[in-house]
ROPANU-894192 format. One record per residue: residue in one letter; residue number from 1; x, y, z of N, C-alpha, C, O in turn. Coordinates in Angstrom, 1 decimal. Layout:
N
(A, NUM, (X, Y, Z), (X, Y, Z), (X, Y, Z), (X, Y, Z)) ...
END
This chain:
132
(X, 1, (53.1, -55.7, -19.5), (52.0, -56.6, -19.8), (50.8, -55.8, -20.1), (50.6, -54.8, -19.4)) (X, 2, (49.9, -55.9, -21.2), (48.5, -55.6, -21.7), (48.0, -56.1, -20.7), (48.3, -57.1, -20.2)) (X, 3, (46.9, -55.2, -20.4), (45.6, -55.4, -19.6), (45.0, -55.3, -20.3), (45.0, -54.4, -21.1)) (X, 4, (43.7, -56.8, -20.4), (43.1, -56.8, -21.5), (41.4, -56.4, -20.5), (40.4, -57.1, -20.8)) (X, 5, (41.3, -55.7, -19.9), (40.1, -55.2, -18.8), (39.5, -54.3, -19.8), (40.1, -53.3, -20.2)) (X, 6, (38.4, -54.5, -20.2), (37.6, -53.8, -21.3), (36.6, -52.7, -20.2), (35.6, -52.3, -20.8)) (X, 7, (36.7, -52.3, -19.2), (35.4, -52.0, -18.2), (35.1, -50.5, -18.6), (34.0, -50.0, -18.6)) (X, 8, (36.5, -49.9, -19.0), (35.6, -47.8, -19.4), (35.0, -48.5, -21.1), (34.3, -47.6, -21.6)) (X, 9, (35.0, -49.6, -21.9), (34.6, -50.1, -23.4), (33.3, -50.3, -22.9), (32.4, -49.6, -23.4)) (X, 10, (33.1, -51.3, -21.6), (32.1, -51.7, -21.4), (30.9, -50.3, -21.0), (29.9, -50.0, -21.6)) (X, 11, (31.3, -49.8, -20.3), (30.5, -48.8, -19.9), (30.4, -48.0, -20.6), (29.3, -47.8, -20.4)) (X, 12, (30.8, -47.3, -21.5), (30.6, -46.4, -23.0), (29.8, -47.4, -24.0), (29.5, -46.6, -24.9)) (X, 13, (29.5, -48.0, -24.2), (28.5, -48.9, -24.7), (27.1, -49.2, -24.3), (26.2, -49.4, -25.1)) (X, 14, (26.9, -49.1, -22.6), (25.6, -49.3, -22.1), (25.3, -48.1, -22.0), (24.1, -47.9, -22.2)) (X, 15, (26.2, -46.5, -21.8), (26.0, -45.4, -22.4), (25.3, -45.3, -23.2), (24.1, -45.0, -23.0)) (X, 16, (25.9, -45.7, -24.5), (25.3, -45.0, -26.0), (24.6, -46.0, -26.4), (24.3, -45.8, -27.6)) (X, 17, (24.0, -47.7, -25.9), (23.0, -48.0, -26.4), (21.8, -48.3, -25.6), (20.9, -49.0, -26.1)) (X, 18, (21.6, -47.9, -24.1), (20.6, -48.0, -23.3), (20.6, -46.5, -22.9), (21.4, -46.0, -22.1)) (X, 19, (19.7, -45.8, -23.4), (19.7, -44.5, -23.4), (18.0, -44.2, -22.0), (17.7, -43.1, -21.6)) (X, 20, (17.4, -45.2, -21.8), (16.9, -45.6, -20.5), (17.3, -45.1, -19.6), (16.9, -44.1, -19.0)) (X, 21, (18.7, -45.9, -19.4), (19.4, -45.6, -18.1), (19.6, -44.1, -17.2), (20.6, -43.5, -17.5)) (X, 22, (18.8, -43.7, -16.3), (19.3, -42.6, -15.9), (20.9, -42.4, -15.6), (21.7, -41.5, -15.8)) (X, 23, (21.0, -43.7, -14.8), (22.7, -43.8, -14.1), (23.8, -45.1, -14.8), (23.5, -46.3, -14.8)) (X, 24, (25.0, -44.6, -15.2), (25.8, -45.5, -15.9), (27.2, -45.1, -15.4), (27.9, -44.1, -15.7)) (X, 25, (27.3, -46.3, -14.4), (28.9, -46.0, -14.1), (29.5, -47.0, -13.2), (28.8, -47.8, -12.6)) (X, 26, (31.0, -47.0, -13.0), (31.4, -48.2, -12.6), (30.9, -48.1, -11.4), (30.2, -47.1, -11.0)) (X, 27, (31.2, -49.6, -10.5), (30.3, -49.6, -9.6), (30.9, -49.5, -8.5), (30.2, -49.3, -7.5)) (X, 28, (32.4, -49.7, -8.3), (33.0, -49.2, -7.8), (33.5, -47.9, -7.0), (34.0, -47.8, -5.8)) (X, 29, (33.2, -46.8, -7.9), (33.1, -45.5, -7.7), (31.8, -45.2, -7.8), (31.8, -44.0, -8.0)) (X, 30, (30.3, -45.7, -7.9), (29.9, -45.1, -7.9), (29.3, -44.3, -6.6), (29.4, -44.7, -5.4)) (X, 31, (28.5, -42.9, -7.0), (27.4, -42.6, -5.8), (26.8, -43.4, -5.5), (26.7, -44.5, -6.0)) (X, 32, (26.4, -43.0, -4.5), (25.1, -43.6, -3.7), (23.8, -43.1, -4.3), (23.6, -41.9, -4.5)) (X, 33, (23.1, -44.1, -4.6), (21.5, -43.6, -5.4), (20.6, -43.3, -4.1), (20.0, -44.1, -3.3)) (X, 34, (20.7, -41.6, -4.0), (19.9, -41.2, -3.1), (18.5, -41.5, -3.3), (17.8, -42.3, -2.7)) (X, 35, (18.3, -40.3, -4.8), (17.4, -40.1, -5.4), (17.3, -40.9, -6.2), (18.1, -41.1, -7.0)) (X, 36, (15.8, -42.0, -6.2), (15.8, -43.1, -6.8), (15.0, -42.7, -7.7), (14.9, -43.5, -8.6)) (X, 37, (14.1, -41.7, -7.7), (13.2, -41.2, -8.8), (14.0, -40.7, -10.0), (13.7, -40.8, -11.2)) (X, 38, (15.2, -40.3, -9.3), (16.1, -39.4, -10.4), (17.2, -40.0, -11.4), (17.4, -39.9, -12.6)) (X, 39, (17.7, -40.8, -10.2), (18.9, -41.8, -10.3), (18.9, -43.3, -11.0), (19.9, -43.9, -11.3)) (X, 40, (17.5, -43.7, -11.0), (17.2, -45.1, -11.6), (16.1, -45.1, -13.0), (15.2, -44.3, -13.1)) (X, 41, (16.4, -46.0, -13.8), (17.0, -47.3, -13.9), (18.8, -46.7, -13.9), (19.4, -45.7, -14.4)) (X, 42, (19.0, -47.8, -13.3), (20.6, -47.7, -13.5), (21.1, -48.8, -13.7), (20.4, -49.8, -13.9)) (X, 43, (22.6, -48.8, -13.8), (23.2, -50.3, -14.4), (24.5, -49.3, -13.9), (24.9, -48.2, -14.3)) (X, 44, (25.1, -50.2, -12.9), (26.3, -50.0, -12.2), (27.5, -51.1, -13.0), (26.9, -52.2, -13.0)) (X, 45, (28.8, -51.3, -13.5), (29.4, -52.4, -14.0), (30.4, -52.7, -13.2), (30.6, -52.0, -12.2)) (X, 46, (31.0, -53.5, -13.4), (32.4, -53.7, -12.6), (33.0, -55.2, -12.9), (32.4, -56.2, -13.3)) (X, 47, (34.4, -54.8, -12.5), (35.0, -56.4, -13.3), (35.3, -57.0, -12.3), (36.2, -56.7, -11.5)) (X, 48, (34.5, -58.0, -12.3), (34.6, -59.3, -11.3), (35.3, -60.5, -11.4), (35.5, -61.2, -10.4)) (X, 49, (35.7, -60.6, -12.1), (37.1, -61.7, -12.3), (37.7, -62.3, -13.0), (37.0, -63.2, -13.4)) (X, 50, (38.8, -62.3, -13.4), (39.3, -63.1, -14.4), (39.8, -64.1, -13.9), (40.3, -64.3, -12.7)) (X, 51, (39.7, -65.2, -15.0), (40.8, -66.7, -14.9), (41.1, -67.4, -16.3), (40.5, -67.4, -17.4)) (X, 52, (42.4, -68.3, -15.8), (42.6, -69.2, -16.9), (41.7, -69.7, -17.7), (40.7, -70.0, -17.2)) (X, 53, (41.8, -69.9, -19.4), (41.3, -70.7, -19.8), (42.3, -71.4, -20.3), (42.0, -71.8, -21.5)) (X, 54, (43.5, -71.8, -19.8), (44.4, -72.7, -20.2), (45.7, -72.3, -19.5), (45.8, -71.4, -18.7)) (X, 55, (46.6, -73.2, -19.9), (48.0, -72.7, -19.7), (48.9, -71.7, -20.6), (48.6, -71.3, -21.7)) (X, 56, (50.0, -71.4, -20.0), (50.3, -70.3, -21.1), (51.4, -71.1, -22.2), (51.7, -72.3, -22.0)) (X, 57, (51.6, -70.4, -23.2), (51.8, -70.8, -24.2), (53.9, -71.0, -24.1), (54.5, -70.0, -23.7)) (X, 58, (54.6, -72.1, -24.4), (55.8, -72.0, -23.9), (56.5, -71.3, -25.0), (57.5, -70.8, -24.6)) (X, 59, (56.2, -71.2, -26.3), (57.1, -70.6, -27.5), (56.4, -69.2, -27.5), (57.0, -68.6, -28.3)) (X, 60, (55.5, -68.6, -26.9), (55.5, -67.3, -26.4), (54.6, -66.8, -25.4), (53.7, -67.5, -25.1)) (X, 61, (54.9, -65.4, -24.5), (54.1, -65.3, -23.4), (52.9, -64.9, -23.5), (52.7, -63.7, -23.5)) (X, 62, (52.2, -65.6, -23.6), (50.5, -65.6, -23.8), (49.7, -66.7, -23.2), (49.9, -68.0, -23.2)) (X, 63, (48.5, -65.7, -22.6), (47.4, -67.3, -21.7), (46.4, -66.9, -22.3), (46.4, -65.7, -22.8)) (X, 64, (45.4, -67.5, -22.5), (44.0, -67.4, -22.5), (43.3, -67.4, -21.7), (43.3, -68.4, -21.0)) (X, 65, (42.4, -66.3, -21.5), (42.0, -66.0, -20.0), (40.5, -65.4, -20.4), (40.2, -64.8, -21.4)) (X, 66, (39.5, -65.8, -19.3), (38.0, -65.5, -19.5), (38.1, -64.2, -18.6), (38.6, -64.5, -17.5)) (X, 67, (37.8, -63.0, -18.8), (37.1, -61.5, -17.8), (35.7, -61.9, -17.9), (35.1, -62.3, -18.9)) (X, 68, (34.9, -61.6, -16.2), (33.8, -61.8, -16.4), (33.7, -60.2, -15.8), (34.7, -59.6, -15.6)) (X, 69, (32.3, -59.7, -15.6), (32.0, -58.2, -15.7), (30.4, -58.6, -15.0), (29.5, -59.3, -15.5)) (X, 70, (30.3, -57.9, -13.6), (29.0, -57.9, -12.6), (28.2, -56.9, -12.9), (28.7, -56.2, -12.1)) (X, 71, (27.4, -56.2, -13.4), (26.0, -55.2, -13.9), (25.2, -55.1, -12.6), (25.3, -56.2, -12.0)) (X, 72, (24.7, -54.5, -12.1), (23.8, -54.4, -11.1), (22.8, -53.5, -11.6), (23.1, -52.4, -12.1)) (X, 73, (21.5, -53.9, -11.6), (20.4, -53.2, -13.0), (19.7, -52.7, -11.2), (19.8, -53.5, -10.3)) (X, 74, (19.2, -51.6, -11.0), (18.6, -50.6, -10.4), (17.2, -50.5, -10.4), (17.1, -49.3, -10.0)) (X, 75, (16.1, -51.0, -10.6), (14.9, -50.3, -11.0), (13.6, -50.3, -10.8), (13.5, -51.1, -9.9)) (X, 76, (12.5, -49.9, -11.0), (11.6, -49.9, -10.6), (10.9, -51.3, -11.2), (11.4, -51.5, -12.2)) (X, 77, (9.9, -52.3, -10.9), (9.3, -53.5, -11.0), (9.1, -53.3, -12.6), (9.6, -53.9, -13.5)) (X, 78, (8.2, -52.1, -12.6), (7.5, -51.6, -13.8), (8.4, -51.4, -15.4), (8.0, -51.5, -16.6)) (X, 79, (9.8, -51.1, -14.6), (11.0, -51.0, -15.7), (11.7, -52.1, -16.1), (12.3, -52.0, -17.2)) (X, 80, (11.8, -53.4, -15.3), (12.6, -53.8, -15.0), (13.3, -54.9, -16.7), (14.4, -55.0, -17.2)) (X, 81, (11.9, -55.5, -16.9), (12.2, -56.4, -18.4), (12.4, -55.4, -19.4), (13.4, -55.4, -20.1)) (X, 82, (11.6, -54.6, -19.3), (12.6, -53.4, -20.6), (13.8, -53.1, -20.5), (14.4, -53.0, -21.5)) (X, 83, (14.3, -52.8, -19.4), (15.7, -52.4, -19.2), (16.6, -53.2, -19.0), (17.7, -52.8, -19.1)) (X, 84, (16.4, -54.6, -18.6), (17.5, -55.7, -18.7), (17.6, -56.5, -20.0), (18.6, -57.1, -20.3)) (X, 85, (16.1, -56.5, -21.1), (16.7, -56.7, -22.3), (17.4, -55.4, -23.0), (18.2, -55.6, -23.9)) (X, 86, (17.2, -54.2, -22.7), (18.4, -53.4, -22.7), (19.8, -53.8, -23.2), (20.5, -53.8, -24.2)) (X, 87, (20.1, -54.2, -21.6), (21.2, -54.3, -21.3), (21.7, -55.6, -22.4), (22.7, -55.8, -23.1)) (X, 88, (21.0, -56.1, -22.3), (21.2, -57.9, -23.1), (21.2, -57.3, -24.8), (22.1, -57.8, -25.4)) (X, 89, (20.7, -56.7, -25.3), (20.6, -56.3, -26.7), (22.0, -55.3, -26.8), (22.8, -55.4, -27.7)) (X, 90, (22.0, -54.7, -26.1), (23.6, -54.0, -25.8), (24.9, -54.7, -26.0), (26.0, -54.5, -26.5)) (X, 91, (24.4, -55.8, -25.3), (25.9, -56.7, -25.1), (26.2, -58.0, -25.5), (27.3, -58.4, -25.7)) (X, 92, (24.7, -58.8, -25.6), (25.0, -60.0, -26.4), (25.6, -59.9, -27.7), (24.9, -59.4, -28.6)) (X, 93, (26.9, -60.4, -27.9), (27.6, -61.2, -28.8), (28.9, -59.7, -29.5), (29.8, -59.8, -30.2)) (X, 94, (28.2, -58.3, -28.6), (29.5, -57.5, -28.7), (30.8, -58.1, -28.4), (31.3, -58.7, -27.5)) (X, 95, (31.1, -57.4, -30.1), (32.7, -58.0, -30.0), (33.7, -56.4, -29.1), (33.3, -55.4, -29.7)) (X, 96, (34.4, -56.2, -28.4), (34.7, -54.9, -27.8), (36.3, -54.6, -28.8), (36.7, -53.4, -29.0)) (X, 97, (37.1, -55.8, -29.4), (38.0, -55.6, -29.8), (38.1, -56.4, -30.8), (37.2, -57.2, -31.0)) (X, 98, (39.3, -56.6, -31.8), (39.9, -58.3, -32.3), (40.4, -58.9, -31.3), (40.3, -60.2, -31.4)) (X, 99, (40.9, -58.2, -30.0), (41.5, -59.5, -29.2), (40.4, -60.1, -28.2), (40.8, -60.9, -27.4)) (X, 100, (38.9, -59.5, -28.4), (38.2, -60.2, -27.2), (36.7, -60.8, -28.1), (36.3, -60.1, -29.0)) (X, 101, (36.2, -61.8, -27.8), (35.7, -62.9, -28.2), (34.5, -62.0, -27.8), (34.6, -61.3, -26.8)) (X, 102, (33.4, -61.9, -28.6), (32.1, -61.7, -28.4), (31.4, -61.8, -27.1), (31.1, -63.0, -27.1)) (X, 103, (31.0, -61.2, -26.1), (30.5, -60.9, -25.0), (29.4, -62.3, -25.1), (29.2, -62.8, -26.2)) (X, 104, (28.9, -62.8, -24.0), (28.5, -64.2, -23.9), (27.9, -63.9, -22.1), (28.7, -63.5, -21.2)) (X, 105, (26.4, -64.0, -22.2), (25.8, -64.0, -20.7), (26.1, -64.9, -20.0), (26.3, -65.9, -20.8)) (X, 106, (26.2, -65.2, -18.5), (26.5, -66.0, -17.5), (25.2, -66.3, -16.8), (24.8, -67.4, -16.4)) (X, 107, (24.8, -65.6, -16.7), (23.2, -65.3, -15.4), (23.8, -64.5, -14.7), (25.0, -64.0, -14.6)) (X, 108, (22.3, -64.5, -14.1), (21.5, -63.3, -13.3), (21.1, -63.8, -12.2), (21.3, -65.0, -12.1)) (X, 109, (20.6, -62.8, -11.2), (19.6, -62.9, -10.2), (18.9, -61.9, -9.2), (19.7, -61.2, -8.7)) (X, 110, (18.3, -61.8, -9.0), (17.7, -60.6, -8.5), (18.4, -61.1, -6.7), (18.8, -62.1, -6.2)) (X, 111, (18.2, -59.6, -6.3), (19.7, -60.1, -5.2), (18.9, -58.9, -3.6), (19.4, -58.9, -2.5)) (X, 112, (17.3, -58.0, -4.4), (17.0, -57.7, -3.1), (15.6, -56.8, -4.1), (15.6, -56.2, -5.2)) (X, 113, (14.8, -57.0, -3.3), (13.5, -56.5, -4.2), (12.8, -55.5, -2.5), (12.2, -56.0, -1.5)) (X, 114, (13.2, -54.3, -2.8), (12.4, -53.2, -1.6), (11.1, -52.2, -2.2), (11.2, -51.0, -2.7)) (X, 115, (10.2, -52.9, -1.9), (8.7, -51.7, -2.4), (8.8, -52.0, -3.8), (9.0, -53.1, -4.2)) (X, 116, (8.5, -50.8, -4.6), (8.8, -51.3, -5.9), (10.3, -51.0, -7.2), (10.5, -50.6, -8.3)) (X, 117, (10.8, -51.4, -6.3), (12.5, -51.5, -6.7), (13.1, -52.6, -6.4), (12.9, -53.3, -5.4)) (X, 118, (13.8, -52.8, -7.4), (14.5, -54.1, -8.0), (16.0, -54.2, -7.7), (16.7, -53.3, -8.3)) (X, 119, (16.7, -54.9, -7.0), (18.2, -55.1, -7.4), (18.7, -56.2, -8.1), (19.3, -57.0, -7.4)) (X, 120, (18.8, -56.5, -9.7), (19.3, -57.9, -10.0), (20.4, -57.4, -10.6), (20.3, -56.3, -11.1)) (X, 121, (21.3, -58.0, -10.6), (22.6, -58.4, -10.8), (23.1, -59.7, -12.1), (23.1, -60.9, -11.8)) (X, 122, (23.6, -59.3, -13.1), (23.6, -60.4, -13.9), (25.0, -60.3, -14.1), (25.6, -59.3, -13.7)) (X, 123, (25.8, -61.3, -14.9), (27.2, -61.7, -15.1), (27.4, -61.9, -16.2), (26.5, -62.6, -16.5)) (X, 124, (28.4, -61.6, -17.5), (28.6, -61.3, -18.6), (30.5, -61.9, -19.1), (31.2, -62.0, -18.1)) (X, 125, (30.7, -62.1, -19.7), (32.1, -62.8, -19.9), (32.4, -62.6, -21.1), (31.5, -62.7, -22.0)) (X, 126, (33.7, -62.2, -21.5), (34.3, -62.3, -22.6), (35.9, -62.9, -22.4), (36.8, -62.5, -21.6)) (X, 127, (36.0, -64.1, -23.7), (37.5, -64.1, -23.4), (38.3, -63.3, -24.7), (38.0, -62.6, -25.7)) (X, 128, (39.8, -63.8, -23.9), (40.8, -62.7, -24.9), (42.3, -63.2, -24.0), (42.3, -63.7, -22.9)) (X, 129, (43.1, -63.0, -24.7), (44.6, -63.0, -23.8), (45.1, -62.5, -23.1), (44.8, -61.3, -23.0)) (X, 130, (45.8, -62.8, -22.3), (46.9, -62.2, -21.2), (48.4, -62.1, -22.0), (49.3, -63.0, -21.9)) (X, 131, (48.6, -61.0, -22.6), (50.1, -61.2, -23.5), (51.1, -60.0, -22.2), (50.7, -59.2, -21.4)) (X, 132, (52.2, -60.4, -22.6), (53.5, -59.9, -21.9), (54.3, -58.9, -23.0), (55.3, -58.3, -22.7)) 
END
């Protein structure tokens, strides 16, 4: 079975077009942001979940399935709208493949604000197939 998990596409992309970002990496593995002077703005990614967008196909094995992809944007107050249209100019309507539909925002939300640092978190979706 193809895994259609775009996440090292994704992150090589906020790489080479948010050149802002001090820190780019999955978020899963990443460090701990000691150094926040050093370490931020960042944008941490990770794939948060896929599901059906149908049943599978009976004359061959294929589903149509939405991946959605969690960003966690890092930053100082002062950074923060520059760096999340960043991210949004990066990724709105990127197509990553032929098999995956143009990237499409979900929302956001800011998820913890300490002194003058930011934690929002926004959600991003592309669909594409599940083939065997």
């Amino acid at each position: 079975m193809t895994d259609p998990d775009i996440i090292d596409d994704l992150l090589a992309r906020l790489r080479d077009k948010c050149p802002g970002m001090a820190t780019v990496q999955e978020a899963w593995f990443a460090d701990p942001i000691d150094n926040f002077e050093a370490q931020t703005p960042a944008a941490l990614a990770y794939f948060a979940e896929d599901s059906a967008k149908g049943d599978a196909q009976t004359t061959r094995p294929v589903q149509e399935v939405r991946l959605t992809y969690g960003i966690w944007l890092v930053c100082k107050r002062s950074e923060f709208k520059a760096q999340r249209q960043a991210l949004r100019e990066a990724l709105m309507g990127h197509g990553f493949s032929p098999q995956h539909n143009p990237m499409q925002y979900r929302g956001g939300q800011t998820t913890d604000i300490r002194g003058e640092l930011i934690w929002w978190r926004e959600f991003w979706t592309t669909d594409t197939w599940l083939r065997n």
